[in-house]
Structure formats: C-alpha cells, structure tokens
C-alpha positions as CSV (number, residue, x, y, z in Angstrom):
1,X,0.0,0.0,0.0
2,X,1.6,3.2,-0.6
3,X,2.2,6.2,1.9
4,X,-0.1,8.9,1.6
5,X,0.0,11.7,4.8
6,X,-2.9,11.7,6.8
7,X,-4.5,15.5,8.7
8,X,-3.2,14.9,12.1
9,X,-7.0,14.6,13.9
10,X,-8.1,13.4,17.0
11,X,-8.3,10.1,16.0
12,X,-4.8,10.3,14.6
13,X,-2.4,7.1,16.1
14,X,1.0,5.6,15.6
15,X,2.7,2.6,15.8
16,X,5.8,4.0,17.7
17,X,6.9,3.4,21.1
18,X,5.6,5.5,23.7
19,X,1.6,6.0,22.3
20,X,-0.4,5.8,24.5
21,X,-3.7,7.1,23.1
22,X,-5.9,5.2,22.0
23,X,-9.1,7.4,20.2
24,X,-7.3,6.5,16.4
25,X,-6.8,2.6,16.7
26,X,-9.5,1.7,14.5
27,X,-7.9,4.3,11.7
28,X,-4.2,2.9,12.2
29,X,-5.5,-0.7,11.6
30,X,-6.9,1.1,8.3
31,X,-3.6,2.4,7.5
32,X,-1.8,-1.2,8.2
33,X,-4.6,-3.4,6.9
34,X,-7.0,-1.5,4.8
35,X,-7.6,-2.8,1.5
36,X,-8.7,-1.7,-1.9
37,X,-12.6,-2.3,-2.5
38,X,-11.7,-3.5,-6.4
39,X,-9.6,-6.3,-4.6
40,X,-13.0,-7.2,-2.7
41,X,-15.0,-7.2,-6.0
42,X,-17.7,-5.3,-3.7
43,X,-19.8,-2.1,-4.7
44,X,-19.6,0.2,-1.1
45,X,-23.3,0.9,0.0
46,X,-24.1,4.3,-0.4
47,X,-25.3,6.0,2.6
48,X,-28.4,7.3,4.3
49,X,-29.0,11.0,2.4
50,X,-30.9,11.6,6.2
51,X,-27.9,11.2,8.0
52,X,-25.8,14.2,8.7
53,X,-22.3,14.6,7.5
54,X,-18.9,16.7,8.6
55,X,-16.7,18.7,6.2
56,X,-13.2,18.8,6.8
57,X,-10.0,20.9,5.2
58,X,-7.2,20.0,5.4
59,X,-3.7,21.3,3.7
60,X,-0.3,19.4,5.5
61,X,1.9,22.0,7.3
62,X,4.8,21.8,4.6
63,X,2.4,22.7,1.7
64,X,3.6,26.6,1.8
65,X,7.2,25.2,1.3
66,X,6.1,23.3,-1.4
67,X,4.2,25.9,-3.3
68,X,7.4,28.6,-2.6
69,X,9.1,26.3,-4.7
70,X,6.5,25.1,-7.4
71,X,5.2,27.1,-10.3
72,X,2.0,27.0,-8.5
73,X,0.3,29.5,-6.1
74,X,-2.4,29.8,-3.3
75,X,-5.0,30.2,-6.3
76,X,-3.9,26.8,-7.6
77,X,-5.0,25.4,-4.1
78,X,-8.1,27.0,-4.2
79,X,-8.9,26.1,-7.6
80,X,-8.5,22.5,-6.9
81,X,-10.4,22.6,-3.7
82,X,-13.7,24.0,-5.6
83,X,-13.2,21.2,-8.0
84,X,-12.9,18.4,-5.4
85,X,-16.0,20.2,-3.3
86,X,-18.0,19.6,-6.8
87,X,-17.4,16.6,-7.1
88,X,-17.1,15.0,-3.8
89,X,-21.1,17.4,-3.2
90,X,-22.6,15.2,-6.4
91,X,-23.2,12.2,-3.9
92,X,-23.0,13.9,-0.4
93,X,-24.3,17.2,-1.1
94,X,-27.6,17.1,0.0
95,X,-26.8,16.0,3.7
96,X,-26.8,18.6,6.5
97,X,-23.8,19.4,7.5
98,X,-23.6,19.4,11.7
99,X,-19.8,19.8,11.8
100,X,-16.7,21.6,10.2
101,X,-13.3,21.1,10.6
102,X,-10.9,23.8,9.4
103,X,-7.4,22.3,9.4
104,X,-5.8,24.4,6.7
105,X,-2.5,26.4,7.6
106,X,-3.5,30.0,7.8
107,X,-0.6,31.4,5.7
108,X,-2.6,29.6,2.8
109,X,-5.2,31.4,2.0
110,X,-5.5,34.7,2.7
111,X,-9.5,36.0,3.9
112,X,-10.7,37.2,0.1
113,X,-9.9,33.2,-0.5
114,X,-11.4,32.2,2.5
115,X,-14.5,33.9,2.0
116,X,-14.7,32.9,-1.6
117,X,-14.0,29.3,-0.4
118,X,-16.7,29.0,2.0
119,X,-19.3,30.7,-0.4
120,X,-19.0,28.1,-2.3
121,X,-19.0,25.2,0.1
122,X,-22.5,26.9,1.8
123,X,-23.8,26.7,-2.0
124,X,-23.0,22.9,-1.9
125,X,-24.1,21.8,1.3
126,X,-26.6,23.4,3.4
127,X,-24.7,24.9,6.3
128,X,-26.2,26.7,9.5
129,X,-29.7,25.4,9.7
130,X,-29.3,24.1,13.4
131,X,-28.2,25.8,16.1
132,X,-26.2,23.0,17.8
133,X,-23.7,22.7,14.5
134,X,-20.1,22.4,15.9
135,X,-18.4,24.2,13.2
136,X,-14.1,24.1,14.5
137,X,-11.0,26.4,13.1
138,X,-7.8,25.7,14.2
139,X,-5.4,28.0,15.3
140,X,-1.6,27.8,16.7
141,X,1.0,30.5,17.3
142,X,0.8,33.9,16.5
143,X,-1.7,33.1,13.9
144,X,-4.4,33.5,16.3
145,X,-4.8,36.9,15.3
146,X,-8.0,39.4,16.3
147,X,-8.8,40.1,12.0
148,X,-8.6,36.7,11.1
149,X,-10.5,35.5,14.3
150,X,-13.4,38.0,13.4
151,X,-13.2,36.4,10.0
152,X,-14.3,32.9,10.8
153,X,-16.4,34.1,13.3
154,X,-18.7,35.8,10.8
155,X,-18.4,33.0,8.5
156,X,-20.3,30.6,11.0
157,X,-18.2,29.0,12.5
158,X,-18.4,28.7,16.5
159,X,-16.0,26.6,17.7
160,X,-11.9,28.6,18.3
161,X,-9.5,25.5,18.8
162,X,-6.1,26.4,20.1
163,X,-3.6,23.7,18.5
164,X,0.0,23.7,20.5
165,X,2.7,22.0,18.0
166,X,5.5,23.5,19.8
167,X,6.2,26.5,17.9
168,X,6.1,29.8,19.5
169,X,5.7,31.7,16.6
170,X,3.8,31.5,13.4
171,X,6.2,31.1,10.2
172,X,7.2,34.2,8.5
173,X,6.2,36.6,10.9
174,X,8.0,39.4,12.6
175,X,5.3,39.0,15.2
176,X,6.8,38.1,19.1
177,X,7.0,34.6,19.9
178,X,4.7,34.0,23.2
179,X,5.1,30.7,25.2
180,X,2.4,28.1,25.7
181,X,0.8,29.1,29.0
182,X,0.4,33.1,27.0
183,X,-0.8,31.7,24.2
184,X,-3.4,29.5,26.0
185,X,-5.1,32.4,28.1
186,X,-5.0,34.4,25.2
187,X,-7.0,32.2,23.2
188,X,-9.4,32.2,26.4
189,X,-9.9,35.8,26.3
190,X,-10.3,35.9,22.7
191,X,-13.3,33.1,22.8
192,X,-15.1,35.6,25.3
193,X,-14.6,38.7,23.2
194,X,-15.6,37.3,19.8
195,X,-18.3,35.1,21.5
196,X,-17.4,31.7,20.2
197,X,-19.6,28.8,21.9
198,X,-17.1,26.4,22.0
199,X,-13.5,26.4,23.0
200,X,-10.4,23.5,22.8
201,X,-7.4,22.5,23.4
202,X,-5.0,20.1,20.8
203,X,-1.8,19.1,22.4
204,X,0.2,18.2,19.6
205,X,3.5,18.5,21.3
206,X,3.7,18.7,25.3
207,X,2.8,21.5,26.5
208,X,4.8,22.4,30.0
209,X,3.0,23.8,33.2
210,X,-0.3,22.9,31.5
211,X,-2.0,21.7,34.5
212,X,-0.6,24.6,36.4
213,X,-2.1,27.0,34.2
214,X,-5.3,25.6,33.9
215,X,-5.6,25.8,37.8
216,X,-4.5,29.3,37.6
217,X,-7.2,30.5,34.9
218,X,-9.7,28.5,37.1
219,X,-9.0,31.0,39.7
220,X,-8.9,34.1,37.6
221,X,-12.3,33.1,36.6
222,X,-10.7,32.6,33.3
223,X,-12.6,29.9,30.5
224,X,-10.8,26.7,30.4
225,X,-11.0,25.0,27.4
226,X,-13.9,22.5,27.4
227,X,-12.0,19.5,25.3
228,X,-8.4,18.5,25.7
229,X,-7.0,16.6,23.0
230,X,-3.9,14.8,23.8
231,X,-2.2,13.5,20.2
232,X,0.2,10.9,20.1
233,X,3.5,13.4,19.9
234,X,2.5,14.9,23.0
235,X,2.4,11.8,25.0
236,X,5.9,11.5,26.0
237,X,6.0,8.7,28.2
238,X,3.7,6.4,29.7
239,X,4.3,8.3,33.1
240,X,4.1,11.7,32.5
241,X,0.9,10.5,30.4
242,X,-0.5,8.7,33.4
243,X,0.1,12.0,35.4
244,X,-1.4,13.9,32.9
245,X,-4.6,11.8,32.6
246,X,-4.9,11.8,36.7
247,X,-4.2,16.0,36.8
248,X,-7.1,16.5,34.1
249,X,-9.6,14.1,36.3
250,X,-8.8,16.2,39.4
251,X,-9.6,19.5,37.4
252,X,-13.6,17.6,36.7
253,X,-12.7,16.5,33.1
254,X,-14.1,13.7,32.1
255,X,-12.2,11.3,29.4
256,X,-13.1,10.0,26.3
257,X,-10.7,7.4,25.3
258,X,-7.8,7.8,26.9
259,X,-7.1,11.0,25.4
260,X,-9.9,13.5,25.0
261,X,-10.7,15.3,28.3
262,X,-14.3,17.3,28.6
263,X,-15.5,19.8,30.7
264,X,-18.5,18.1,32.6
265,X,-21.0,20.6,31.6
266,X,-20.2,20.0,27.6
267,X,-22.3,18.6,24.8
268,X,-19.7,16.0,24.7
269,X,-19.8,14.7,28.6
270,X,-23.8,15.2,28.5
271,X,-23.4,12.7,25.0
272,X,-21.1,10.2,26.9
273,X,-23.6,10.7,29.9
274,X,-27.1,10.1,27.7
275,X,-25.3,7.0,25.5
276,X,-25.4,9.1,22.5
277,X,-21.8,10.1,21.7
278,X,-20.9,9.5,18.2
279,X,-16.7,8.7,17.1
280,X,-15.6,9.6,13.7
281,X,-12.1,10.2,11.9
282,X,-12.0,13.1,13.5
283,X,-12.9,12.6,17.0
284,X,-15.8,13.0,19.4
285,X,-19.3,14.7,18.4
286,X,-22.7,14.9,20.5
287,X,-24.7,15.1,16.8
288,X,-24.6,11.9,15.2
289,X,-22.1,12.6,12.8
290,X,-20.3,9.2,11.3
291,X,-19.5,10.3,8.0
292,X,-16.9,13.2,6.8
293,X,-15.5,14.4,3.6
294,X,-12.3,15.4,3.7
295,X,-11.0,17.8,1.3
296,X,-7.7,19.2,0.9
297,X,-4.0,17.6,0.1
298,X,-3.5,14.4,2.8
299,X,-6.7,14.8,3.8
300,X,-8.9,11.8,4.0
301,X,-12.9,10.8,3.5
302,X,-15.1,8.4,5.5
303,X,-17.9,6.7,4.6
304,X,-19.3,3.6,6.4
305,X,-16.4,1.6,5.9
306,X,-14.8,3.2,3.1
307,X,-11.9,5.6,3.1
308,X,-11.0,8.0,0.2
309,X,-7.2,9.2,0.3
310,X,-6.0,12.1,-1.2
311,X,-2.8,12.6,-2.3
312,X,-0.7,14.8,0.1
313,X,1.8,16.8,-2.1
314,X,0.6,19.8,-4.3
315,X,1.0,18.1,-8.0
316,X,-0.8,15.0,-7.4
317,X,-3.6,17.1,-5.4
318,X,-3.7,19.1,-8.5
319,X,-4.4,15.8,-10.6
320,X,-6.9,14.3,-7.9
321,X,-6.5,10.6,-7.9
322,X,-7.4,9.8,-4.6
323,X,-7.0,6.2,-3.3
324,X,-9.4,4.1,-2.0
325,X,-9.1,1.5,1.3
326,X,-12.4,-0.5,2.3
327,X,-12.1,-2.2,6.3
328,X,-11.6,-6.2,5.8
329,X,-14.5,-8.5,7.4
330,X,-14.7,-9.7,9.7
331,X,-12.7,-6.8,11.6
332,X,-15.3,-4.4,9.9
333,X,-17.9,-5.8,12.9
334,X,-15.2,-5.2,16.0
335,X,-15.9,-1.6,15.2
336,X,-19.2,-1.9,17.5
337,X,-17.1,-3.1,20.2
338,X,-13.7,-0.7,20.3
339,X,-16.2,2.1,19.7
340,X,-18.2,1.5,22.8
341,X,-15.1,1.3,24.8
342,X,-13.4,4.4,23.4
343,X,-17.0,6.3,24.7
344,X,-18.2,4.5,27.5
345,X,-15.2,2.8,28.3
346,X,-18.3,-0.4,28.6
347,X,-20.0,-2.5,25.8
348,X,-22.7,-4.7,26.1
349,X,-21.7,-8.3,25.5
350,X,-24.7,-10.0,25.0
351,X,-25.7,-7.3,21.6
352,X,-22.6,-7.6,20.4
353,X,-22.8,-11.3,19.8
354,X,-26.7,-11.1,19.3
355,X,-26.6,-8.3,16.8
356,X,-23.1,-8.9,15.1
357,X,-22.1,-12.5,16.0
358,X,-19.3,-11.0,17.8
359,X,-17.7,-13.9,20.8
360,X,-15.2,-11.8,21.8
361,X,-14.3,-14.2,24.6
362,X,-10.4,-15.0,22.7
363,X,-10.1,-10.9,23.5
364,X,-11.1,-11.1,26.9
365,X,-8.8,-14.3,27.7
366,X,-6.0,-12.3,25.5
367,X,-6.8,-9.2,28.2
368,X,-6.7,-11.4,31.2
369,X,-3.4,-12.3,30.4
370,X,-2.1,-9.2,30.7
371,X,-4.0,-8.8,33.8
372,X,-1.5,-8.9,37.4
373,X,-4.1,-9.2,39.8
374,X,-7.8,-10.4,38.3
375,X,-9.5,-6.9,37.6
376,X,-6.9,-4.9,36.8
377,X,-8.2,-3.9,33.6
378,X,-11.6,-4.8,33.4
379,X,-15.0,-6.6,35.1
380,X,-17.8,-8.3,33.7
381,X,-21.1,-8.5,35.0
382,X,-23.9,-9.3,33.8
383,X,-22.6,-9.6,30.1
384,X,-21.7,-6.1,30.7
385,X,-17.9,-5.4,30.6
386,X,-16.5,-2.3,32.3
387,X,-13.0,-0.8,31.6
388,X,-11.1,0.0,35.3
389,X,-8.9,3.3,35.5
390,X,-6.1,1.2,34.8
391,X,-7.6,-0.3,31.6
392,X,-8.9,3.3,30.1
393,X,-5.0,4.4,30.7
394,X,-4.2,1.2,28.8
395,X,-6.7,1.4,26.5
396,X,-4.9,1.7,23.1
397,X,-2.7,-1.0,23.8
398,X,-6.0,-3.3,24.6
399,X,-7.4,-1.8,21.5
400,X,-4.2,-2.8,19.6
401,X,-4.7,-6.4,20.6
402,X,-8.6,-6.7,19.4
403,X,-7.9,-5.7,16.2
404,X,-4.4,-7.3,15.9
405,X,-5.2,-11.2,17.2
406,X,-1.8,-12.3,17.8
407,X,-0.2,-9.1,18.4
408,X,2.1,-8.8,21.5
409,X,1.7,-4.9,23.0
C-alpha cells in the first residue's frame, strides 16, 4: 500500500513506542490493513442521504514550502479545492452538515480566499440550519490573530480551537514569539470577546505547566477549554501521560478514550452521559455525525467503511486521484465493540454477539493475560464489561490487541 500523509485529527495514532492514546486505533489498523474495494469485488453501499455529515479541510503543514518552490500558487489550491468540493457534493451534497473542521494552515489562504472558499461550500451543502452545529477552526501560534479570528467568526463558525505544536511563533512573521501558557489564556480571552460557543485545546507537542495554568485560569475566573485533545506526539512517556490523565480528572474532566478530556457541563460529557456520543475520523461529536468528507492535500474521507485518500503533495492534489481503502470483514464488525469502549469505556456483551455474532471471549482471555491481579483492567457483569482506571490508561494497547489477534503490546 503506498504512503499517503494523513490530517493529524483526534483520531490520529501511531505505531511508535511510547503511544499511548488510544481514540485512532481503529484508523491505524486502516492504515496497516486496509484494503482496496476493487480487490474485494464489492460495490460500497451508499449511505443514508438523512444522516448528517462533517466537512473537513485539510492542507499538510509543509504545503507553503512546497508551493514557494513550485510554479504554483495559493490560487492553484483554491482552484483545486472548488473542484474536489464539486465533485465529492454530487453524492454527499444534500446532507446537513452538523460539523466543520478547518485544518488548513492560515498562511494559505489569505480572507478574500477564504470567503470565496466558504461561499462556495455553503452553495454545496446546506450549512447553518441548526443551532447545535459544531463548526471548528484551528489555530496555533501567533496566527491567532484578532482580524482573522473575526473572520471565521462571521463565517459561521463557533468553535476557536487552540492547537499547541511547539512552535512559538507562526512562520514568516516578525510578530513576538509568546510561550504556551500566554498563548493559552490568550485564546481564552479571545473566545469571550468574539463570543465563540465552543473552546479546545490540541496538544500536539507537550505543553509544560499545562495543569498549572489551567488551575491558575480557574481562579482568575478565566474559560478553560472545554476538550483537551492529547495527540500521540505529545504523549511522551507512559508516566508523565498517566500524570497527565490523573491531573485533568482532578480538574472535573471527564475522558473519552484515553485522550480527550471534557469539561462536565459539555455537549460532549452530556453525549457520553445520555449514551449518544458519536466517534468519527476526526474525534468526538454529541450530533450523530459518522460520516466526513475530507477535502484538501493528505486529507482523507469516511464513509461507512470506506476511506478515500488524497494525495498529500501539491501536484498530485492538482491531478486528484485519490486512493481508496475499504475495512476487511470480519474486523469491519469489532468496530461496534472498540467504539463502545473508546466512549463509555463499557459494551454490552450480549448485543454484540446477538446483533453482530461477535464472541469476543479469545479478547477477553487475551486481556486477562495481561491482567497482574484479576480486575486490573476490566470486570464483567452481567454480560456487561467495564473498563477499570487502569484499563482506560491502557486502552490503546487493549485496542491494539482486538484488532491485531496475535499481536504482542
């Protein structure tokens, strides 16, 4: 299978040492084992046109290094982005669209494109008509930036997400570089004056003091960001994750995963709460959202159990020959099961082998071998299994072995 670079999401894994999370195991076990549909001789079903769907852009960080030396320009991307929204909206684009996900790098497009951009994707898809819509940008550095804040705020979109890579400045910029804790309650202060509803957090490096400063905004009265995303690359070691996890519990966040931490009074706790929470490529949602179309260079679309890959660097984007990957059966029906786990951290036994034929009793035994003491990770009762503390911080790792039989983690 070849390499193709995938957005960096919430439900983003690895296989290297020292991951811990677990949210993206059943998307790495698409990227090791995922196969081509014409290799299935299968037809993918299409999907429910009543179901609603998420939108996601997506450009990989190094793209503006790649157009500086390229023929091309900013106006290419754009251009090739309105083509894939048309034809990526002929099957998908009369679904409702509950989320957004704006991953492109800021020094992309500049707000004319933007607003031109988005024009086009509201005359696509209909965008806005419920007021619960979770529509996210994504900003890092010195990016986050009052103009271009007001910008997507008048767009729509109502969810500011603060994503910490470890750079203290944004990339050509003569702008002062401002450390993690300054940049985090700045992005608190700018959620209160441009109103957005919803407010995050991606770690995707470690972010020092963080626990310290969240304790200090608490008792400035400050907004803490209700999610906490903790990626792969910022999990440096299973202790300092395990403090981590503990240190966000103590400050009422509740987990999803291992590795996505929610305020208690959030749509997403009151989801996990009701038995409604909903896990897609790119993380956690509280509106029934399964299905996104990525579009952008190394982004990627999901659709039941078929992925569409796009082609990360700038002239094969520009050609648009994405590659396809469907989920192998029978792993296609463990899907149930690790996604009750990741966001209940419980499944229900008894339905799983009702409903899918699912004896996952070679797991279990597999589990209790890794076990110490009897318990450790998990009880049963009932038919009802429950993860312990110990097995949500181990989570990916029991994740790993359910859809790797055989695997040693």
């Amino acid at each position: 299978m070849s390499s193709h670079t995938f957005p960096l999401t919430e439900t983003s894994t690895t296989d290297q040492a020292g991951s811990y999370t677990a949210s993206g195991c059943w998307e790495q076990a698409y990227a090791e084992h995922g196969v081509d549909p014409e290799d299935l001789h299968i037809t993918p079903l299409r999907q429910q046109q009543a179901s609603p769907l998420g939108l996601s852009f997506y450009a990989p960080p190094q793209l503006q290094r790649q157009l500086q030396s390229s023929p091309y320009s900013p106006r290419h991307l754009l251009d090739a982005m309105l083509r894939e929204l048309g034809q990526r909206s002929e099957d998908t684009g009369r679904r409702k669209v509950l989320c957004l996900y704006w991953h492109l790098p800021h020094d992309l497009l500049d707000d004319a494109e933007v607003t031109e951009f988005m024009y086009f994707v509201g005359r696509r898809y209909p965008l806005g008509d419920n007021p619960e819509v979770d529509y996210c940008v994504g900003f890092s550095g010195n990016d986050l930036q009052p103009g271009r804040l007001a910008l997507f705020k008048g767009l729509g979109f109502n969810h500011l997400q603060l994503v910490w890579d470890g750079q203290q400045s944004g990339p050509q910029t003569d702008l002062p570089t401002v450390n993690g804790e300054a940049l985090l309650t700045r992005a608190s202060a700018y959620c209160q004056q441009f109103h957005f509803r919803h407010f995050s957090l991606r770690l995707e490096h470690p972010l020092p003091h963080l626990e310290r400063t969240l304790r200090a905004m608490e008792t400035a009265g400050m907004r803490l960001p209700e999610r906490i995303v903790v990626t792969p690359d910022s999990s440096a070691g299973f202790e300092r994750f395990s403090e981590q996890f503990r240190a966000l519990r103590q400050l009422q966040y509740r987990v999803l995963g291992n590795d996505c931490f929610v305020r208690s009074a959030s749509p997403l706790a009151n989801a996990q709460a009701e038995h409604h929470l909903t896990l897609n490529t790119e993380g956690y949602n509280h509106l029934g959202v399964h299905d996104v179309v990525g579009l952008g260079p190394g982004n990627r679309s999901s659709l039941g159990h078929l992925r569409q890959l796009n082609p990360a660097t700038l002239t094969d984007y520009l050609r648009l020959q994405p590659r396809l990957l469907f989920a192998p059966l029978p792993n296609a029906r463990l899907k149930a099961f690790i996604d009750s786990l990741l966001c209940y951290h419980s499944a229900d036994l008894k339905y799983l082998q009702d409903r899918y034929q699912l004896n996952l009793e070679t797991i279990l035994q597999r589990w209790r071998e890794q076990e110490q003491t009897p318990g450790e990770l998990f009880s049963i009762n009932n038919s009802q299994i429950h993860l312990t503390e110990c097995g949500i911080l181990r989570l990916a790792t029991l994740c790993k072995q359910a859809l790797n039989p055989g695997t040693d983690s």
